[in-house]
C-alpha positions as CSV (number, residue, x, y, z in Angstrom):
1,X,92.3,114.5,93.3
2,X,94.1,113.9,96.5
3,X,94.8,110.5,98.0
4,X,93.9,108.2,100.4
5,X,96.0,108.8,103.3
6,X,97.0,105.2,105.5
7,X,100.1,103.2,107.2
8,X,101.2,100.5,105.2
9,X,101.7,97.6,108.1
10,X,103.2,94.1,106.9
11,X,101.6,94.3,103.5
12,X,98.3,95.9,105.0
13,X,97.0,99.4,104.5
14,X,95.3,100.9,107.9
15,X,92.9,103.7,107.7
16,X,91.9,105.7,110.7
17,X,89.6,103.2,112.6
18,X,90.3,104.0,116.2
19,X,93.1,106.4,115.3
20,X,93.9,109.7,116.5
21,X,94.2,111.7,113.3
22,X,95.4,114.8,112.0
23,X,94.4,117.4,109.3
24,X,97.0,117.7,106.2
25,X,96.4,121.4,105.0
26,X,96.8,122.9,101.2
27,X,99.5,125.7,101.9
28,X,97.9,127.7,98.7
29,X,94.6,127.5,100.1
30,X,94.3,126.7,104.2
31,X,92.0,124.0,103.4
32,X,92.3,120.6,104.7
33,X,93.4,118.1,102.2
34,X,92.3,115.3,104.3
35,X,93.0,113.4,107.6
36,X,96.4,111.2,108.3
37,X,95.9,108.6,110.8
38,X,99.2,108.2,113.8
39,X,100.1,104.7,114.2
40,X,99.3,103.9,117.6
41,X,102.3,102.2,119.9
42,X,100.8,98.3,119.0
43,X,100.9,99.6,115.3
44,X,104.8,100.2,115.5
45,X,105.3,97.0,117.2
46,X,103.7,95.2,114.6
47,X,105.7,97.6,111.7
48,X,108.8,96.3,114.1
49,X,107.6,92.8,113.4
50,X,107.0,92.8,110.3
51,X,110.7,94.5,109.1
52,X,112.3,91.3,111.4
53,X,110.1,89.0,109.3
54,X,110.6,90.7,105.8
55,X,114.5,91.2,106.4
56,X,114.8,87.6,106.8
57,X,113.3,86.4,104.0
58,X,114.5,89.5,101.9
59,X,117.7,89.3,102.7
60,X,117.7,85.6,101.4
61,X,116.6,86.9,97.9
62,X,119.0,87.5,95.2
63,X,120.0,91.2,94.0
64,X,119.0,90.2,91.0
65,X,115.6,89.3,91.6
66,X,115.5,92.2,94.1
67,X,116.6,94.9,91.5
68,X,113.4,93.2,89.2
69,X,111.0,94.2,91.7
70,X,112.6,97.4,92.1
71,X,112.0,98.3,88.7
72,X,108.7,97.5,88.5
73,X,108.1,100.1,91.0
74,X,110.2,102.5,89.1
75,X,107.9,101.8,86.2
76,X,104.8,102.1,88.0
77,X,105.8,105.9,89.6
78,X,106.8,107.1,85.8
79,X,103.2,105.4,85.1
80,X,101.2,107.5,87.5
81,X,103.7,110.6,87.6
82,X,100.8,112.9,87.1
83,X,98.9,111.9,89.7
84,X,102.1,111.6,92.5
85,X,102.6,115.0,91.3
86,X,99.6,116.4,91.6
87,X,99.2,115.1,95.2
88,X,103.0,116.7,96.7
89,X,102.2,119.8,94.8
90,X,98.8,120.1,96.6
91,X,100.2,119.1,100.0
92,X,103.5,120.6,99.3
93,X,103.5,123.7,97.2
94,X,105.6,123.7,94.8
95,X,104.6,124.5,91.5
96,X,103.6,121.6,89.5
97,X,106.9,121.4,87.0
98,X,109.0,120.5,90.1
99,X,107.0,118.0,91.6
100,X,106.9,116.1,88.1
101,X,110.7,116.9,87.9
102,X,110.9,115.0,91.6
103,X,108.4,112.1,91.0
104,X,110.4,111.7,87.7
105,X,114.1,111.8,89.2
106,X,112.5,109.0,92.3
107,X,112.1,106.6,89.7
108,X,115.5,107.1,88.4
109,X,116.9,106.9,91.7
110,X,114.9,103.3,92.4
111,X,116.2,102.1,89.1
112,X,119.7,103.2,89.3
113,X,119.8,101.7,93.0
114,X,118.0,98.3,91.5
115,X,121.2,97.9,89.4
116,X,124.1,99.3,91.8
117,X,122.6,96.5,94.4
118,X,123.6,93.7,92.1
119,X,127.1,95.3,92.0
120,X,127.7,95.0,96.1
121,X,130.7,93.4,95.1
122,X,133.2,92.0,97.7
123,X,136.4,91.0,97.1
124,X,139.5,88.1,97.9
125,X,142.9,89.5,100.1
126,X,145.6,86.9,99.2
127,X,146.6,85.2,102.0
128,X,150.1,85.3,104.3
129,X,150.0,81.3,104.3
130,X,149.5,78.5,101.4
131,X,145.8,77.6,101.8
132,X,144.0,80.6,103.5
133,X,141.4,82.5,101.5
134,X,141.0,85.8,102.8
135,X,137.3,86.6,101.3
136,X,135.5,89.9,102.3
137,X,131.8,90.9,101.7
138,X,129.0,93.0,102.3
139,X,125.9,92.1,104.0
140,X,122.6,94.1,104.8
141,X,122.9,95.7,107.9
142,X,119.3,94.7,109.0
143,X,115.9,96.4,110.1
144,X,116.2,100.4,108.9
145,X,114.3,103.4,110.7
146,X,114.3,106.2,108.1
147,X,112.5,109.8,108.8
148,X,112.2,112.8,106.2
149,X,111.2,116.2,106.2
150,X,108.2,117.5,104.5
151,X,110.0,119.7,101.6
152,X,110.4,116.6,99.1
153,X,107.4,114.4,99.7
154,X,108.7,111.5,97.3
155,X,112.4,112.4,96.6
156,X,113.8,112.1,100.4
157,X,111.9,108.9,101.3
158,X,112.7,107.3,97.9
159,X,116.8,108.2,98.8
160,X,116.2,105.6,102.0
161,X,113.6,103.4,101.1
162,X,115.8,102.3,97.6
163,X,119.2,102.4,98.9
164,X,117.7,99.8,101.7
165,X,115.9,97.8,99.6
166,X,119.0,97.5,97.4
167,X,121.1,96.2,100.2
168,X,118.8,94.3,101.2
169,X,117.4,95.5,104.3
170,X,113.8,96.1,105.2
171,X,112.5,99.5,106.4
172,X,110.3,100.9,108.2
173,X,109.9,104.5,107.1
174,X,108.3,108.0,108.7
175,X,107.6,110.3,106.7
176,X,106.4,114.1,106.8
177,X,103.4,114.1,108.8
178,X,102.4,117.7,107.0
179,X,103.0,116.3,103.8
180,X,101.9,111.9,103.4
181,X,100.8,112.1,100.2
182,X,104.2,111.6,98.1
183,X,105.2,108.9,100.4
184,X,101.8,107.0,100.4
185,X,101.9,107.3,96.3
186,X,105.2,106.0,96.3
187,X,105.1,102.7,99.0
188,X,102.1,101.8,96.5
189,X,103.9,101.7,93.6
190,X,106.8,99.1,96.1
191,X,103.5,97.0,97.2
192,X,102.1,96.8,93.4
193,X,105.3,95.8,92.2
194,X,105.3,92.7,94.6
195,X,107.1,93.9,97.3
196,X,107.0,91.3,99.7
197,X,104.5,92.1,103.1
198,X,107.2,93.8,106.2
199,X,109.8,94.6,104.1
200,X,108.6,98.0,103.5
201,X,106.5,99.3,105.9
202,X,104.8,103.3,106.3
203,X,103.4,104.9,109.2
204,X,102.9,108.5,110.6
205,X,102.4,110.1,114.1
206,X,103.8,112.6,117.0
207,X,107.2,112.4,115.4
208,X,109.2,112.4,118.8
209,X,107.4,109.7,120.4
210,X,107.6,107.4,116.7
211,X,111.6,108.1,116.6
212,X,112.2,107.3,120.3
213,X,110.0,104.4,119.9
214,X,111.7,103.1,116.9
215,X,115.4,103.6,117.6
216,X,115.3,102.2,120.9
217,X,114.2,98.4,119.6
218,X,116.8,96.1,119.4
219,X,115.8,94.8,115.7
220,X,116.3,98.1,114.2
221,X,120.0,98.3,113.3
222,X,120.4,101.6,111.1
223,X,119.0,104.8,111.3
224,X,118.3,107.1,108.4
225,X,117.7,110.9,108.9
226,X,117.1,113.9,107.2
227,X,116.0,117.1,108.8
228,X,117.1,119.5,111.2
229,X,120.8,119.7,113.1
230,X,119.1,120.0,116.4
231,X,116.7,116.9,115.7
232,X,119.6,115.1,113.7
233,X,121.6,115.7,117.2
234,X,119.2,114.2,119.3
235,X,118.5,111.0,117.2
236,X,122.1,110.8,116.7
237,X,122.6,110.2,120.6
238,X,119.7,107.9,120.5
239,X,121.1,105.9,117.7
240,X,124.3,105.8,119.7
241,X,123.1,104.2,122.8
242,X,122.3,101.0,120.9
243,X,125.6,101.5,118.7
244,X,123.5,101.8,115.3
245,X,124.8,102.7,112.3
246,X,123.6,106.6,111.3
247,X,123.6,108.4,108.0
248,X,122.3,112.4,109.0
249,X,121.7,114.5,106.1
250,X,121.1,117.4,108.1
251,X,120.3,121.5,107.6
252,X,122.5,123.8,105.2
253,X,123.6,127.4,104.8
254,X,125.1,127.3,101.6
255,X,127.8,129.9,100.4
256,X,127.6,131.2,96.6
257,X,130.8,133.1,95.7
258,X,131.0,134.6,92.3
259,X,134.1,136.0,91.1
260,X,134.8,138.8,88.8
261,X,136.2,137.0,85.5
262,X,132.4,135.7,85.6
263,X,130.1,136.6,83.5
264,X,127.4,138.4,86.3
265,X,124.3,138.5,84.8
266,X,125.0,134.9,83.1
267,X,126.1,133.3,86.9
268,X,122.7,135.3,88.1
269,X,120.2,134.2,86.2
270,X,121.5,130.6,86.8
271,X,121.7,131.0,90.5
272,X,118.0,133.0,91.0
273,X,116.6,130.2,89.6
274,X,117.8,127.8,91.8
275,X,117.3,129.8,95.0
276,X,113.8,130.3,94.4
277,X,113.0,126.6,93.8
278,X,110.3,125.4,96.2
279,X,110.4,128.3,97.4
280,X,113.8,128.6,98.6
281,X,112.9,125.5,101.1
282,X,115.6,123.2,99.8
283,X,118.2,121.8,102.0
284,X,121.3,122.8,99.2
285,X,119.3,125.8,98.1
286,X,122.4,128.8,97.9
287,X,121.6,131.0,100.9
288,X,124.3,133.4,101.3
289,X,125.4,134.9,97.8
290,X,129.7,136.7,97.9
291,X,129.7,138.9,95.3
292,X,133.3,140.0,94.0
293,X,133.0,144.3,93.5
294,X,133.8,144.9,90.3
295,X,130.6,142.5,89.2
296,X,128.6,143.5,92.1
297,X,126.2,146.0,90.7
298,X,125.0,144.2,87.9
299,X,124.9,140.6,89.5
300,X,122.6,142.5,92.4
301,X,120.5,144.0,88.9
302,X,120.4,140.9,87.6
303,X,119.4,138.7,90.7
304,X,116.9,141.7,91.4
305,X,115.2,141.7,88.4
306,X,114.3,138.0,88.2
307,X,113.1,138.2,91.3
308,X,110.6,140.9,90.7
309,X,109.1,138.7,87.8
310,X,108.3,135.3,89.9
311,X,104.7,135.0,89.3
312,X,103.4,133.5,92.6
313,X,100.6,131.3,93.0
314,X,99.3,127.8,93.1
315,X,101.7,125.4,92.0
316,X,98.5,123.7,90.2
317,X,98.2,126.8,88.1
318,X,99.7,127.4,84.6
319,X,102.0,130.3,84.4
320,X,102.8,130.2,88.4
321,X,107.1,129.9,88.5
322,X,106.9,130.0,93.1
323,X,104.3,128.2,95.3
324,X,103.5,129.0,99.2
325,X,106.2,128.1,102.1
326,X,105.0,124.8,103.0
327,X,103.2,126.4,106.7
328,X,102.1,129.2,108.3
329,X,105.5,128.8,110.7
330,X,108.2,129.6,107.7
331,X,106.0,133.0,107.1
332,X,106.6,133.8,110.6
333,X,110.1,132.7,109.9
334,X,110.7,135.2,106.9
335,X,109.0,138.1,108.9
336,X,111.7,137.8,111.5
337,X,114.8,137.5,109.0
338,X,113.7,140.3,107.1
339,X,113.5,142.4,110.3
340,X,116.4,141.2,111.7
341,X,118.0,142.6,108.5
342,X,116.6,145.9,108.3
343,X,117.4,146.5,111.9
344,X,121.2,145.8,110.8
345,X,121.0,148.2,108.4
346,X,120.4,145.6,105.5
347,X,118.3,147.1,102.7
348,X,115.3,145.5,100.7
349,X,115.7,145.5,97.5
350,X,112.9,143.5,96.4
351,X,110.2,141.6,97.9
352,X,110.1,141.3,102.2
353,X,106.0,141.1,102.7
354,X,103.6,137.8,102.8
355,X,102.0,138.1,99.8
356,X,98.0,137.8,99.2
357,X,95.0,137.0,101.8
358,X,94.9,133.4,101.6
359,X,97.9,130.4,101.9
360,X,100.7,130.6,103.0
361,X,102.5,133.2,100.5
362,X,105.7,135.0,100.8
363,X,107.1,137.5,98.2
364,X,110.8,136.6,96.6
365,X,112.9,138.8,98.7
366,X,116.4,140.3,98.0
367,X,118.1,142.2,101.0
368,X,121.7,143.4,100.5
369,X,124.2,145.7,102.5
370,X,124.0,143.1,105.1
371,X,126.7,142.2,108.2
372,X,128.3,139.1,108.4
373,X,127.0,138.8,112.1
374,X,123.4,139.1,110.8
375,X,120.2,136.2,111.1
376,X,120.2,136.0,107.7
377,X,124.1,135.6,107.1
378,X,124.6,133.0,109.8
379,X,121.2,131.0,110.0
380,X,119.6,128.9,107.2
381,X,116.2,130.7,106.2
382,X,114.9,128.1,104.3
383,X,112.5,130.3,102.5
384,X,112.9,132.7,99.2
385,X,115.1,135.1,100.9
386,X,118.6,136.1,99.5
387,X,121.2,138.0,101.0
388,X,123.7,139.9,98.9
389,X,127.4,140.6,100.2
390,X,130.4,141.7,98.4
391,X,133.9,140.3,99.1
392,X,137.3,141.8,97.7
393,X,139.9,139.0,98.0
394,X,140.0,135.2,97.2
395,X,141.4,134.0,101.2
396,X,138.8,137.0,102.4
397,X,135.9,135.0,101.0
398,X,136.9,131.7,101.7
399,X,137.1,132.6,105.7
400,X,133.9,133.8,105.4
401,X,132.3,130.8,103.6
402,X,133.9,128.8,105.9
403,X,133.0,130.6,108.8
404,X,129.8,128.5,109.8
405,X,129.6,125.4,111.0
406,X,127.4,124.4,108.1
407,X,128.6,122.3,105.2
408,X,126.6,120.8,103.2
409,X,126.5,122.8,99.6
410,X,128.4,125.6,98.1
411,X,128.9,127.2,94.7
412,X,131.2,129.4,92.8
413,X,131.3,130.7,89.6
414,X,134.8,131.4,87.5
415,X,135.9,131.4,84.3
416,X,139.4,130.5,85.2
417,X,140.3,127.1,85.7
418,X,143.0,127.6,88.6
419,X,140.1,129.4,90.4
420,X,137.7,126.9,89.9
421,X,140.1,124.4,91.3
422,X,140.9,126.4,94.0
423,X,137.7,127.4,95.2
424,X,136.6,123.5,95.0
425,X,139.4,122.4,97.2
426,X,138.8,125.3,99.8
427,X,135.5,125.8,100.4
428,X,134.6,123.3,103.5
429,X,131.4,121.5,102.3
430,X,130.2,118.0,101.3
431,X,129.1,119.1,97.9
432,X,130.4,122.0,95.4
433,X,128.9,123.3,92.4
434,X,131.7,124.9,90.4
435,X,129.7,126.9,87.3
436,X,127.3,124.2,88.2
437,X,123.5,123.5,90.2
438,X,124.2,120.0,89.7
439,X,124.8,118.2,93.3
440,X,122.4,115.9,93.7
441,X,122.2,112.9,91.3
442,X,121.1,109.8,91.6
443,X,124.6,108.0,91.0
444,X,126.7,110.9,92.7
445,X,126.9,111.1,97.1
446,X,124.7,113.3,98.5
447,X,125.6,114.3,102.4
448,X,127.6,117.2,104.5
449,X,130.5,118.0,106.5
450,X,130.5,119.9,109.7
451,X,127.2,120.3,111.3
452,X,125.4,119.3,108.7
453,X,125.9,115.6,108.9
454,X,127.5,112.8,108.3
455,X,127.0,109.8,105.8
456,X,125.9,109.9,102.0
457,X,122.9,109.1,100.3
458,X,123.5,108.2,96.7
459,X,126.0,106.6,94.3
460,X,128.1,103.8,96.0
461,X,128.2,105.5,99.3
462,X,124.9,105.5,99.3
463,X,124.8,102.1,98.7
464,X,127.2,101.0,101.3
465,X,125.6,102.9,103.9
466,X,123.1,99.9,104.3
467,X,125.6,97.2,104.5
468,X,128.1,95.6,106.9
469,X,131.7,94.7,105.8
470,X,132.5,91.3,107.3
471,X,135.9,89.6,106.5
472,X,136.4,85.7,106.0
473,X,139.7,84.0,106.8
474,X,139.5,80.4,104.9
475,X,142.3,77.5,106.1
């Protein structure tokens, strides 16, 4: 029911023979899955190897007839959704609906970056002087090192390995080490659809020691991040030593400010929902909820009462709406947020315990009465824990939204249009729902200010992350 876990090497798939190895666990059980093999140092050289070969050659091969193979892997993860499901949701958590939703959405991102890469289009400057053509265009910026996080198996690596492909790049991709499965599923579907060997390549291992490894060769010429700000830092300063091109999709803290001409209990149930979506580990999931006071009591109800109903269990199981955190580490996490609120005189009103004897379980949680100052108001949980606040004034909420150095997400919900404009230009963030959960599309940027990055994946940006610019003066 699981999958076969291996690097994909130049066209090769490489099991464990003489490979350290390490156990992938079920987070709803605290049984091992099975055993992912590291690449050893020779194996990254020869993933190095085989990008410089496969770039050359896929480079040379026409957007059109790279955006066919593209959607033949497109067709082939829609083909064996189930089953790509069924494998993140085991290593992963989440309930089963999501993971289809992701698998699904992966395949639309491939297919929408299959056709934006025949659109690369450059472009002809007239000229000062009869006779000069002044022609510029885009070129693949090379070799890509791309690493993602282990909360979308499929959906992060998909972002990187389709953007590059589209380009016309080769990559050379590390994904979650706690969570293979998605990414091993999907690099199949690239290598059935006739991917050539070295253009994509997959492999796993200490992830400090892969990164370093990586970045520092001279044929990778882009680096492709998403994670945490602290690890996003330090690859940033590695990527800068050899002047690489970067995109860093990095942590979030997102604000949620609902006004009072909303309708509470309406912006609430839309909201709860998406907070509690695997689990609350989601890098845009809304984190710190601004409650205008005239609405307050009944948006808190509201929130509160969904939260209550959440029927937790395995994400395999019908009926189930929350999986387990991912590890055993975000329980401990949770643990300290909650205490860190009750000891600042925050009050539970749902939720705030782990949650049965096996997995890794952790009940929706709603604390409000909360300082500013507090863990849970200033750091990114990353877990189903939601703070509740109320705000009186338009400028008083916007400072304290803004207050973080976090900006990735935000949302607001209004009913007047000035406000809605007005909370869109002044909330500092890379993306911003207005009445809306919809921030991440396959043909819209995705990416942050501040902190929490720099570069966009998706849409045209996302595109043009993996290309150079170079300009042509013709006599």
């Amino acid at each position: 029911m699981y999958t076969d876990l291996k690097l994909y090497i130049d066209g090769q798939w490489l099991g464990a023979d003489g490979r350290k190895t390490e156990d992938v666990i079920n987070p709803a059980t605290g049984k091992v899955l099975s055993a992912l093999p590291h690449a050893t140092k020779a194996d990254l050289d020869a993933a190095l190897a085989a990008a410089d070969k496969g770039f050359k050659a896929w480079r040379a091969t026409s957007a059109y007839d790279r955006g066919n193979i593209m959607r033949k892997a497109a067709a082939l993860l829609r083909e064996r959704h189930d089953h790509v499901a069924r494998v993140q949701t085991q290593e992963q958590g989440k309930i089963y609906a999501e993971s289809r939703a992701e698998v699904l959405t992966s395949a639309d991102i491939i297919d929408w970056y299959a056709e934006e890469g025949r659109r690369a289009y450059g472009r002809i400057v007239p000229g000062r002087q009869k006779g000069v053509r002044q022609i510029v265009v885009q070129e693949p910026v090379g070799v890509v090192a791309a690493f993602t996080p282990w909360n979308f198996p499929t959906l992060t690596p998909v972002r990187k390995i389709a953007g590059a492909l589209a380009a016309g790049c080769a990559i050379i991709i590390k994904a979650s080490e706690e969570t293979p499965g998605g990414c091993v599923e999907l690099v199949k579907c690239f290598a059935d659809a006739g991917l050539p060997a070295g253009v994509l390549n997959l492999v796993f291992g200490v992830p400090a020691e892969v990164s370093e490894h990586l970045i520092a060769s001279d044929i990778v010429k882009k680096v492709s991040f998403t994670g945490s700000i602290p690890v996003g830092k330090h690859l940033a300063v590695l990527a800068a030593r050899g002047m690489k091109k970067a995109t860093m999709e990095l942590g979030g803290h997102s604000p949620v400010v609902v006004f009072d001409d909303a309708d509470p209990e309406k912006a609430a149930d839309i909201i709860s929902a998406f907070k509690y979506r695997n689990a609350g580990q989601v890098c845009i999931s809304p984190n710190r909820f601004y409650v205008q006071e005239k609405s307050y009591n009944k948006f808190v109800a509201r929130f509160t009462e969904y939260a209550k109903g959440i029927k937790l269990g395995d994400g395999l199981e019908k009926g189930i709406v929350m999986g387990p955190l991912a590890n055993a580490r975000r329980l401990d996490a949770m643990e300290g947020f909650v205490q860190d609120a009750k000891d600042r005189g925050g009050k539970v009103a749902t939720g705030g315990l782990r949650h049965g004897n096996q997995g890794f379980f952790f009940q929706p949680t709603v604390i409000t009465d909360l300082p500013d100052d507090s863990k849970l108001m200033t750091q990114e949980p990353f877990g189903p824990v939601a703070p509740i606040v109320p705000f009186k004034t338009f400028d008083e909420v916007v400072e304290r939204a803004n207050s973080l150095e976090y900006g990735l997400a935000a949302y607001a919900f209004t009913n007047s249009s000035a406000q809605a404009q007005a909370i869109g230009d002044a909330i500092q963030s890379g993306m911003v729902g207005v009445n809306s959960v919809a921030v991440s599309t396959p043909e819209t940027p995705f990416g942050g200010i501040k902190e929490s990055g720099y570069g966009s994946e998706g849409g045209i940006e996302g595109l043009q992350a993996y290309m150079n610019v170079k300009f042509i003066s013709q006599a």
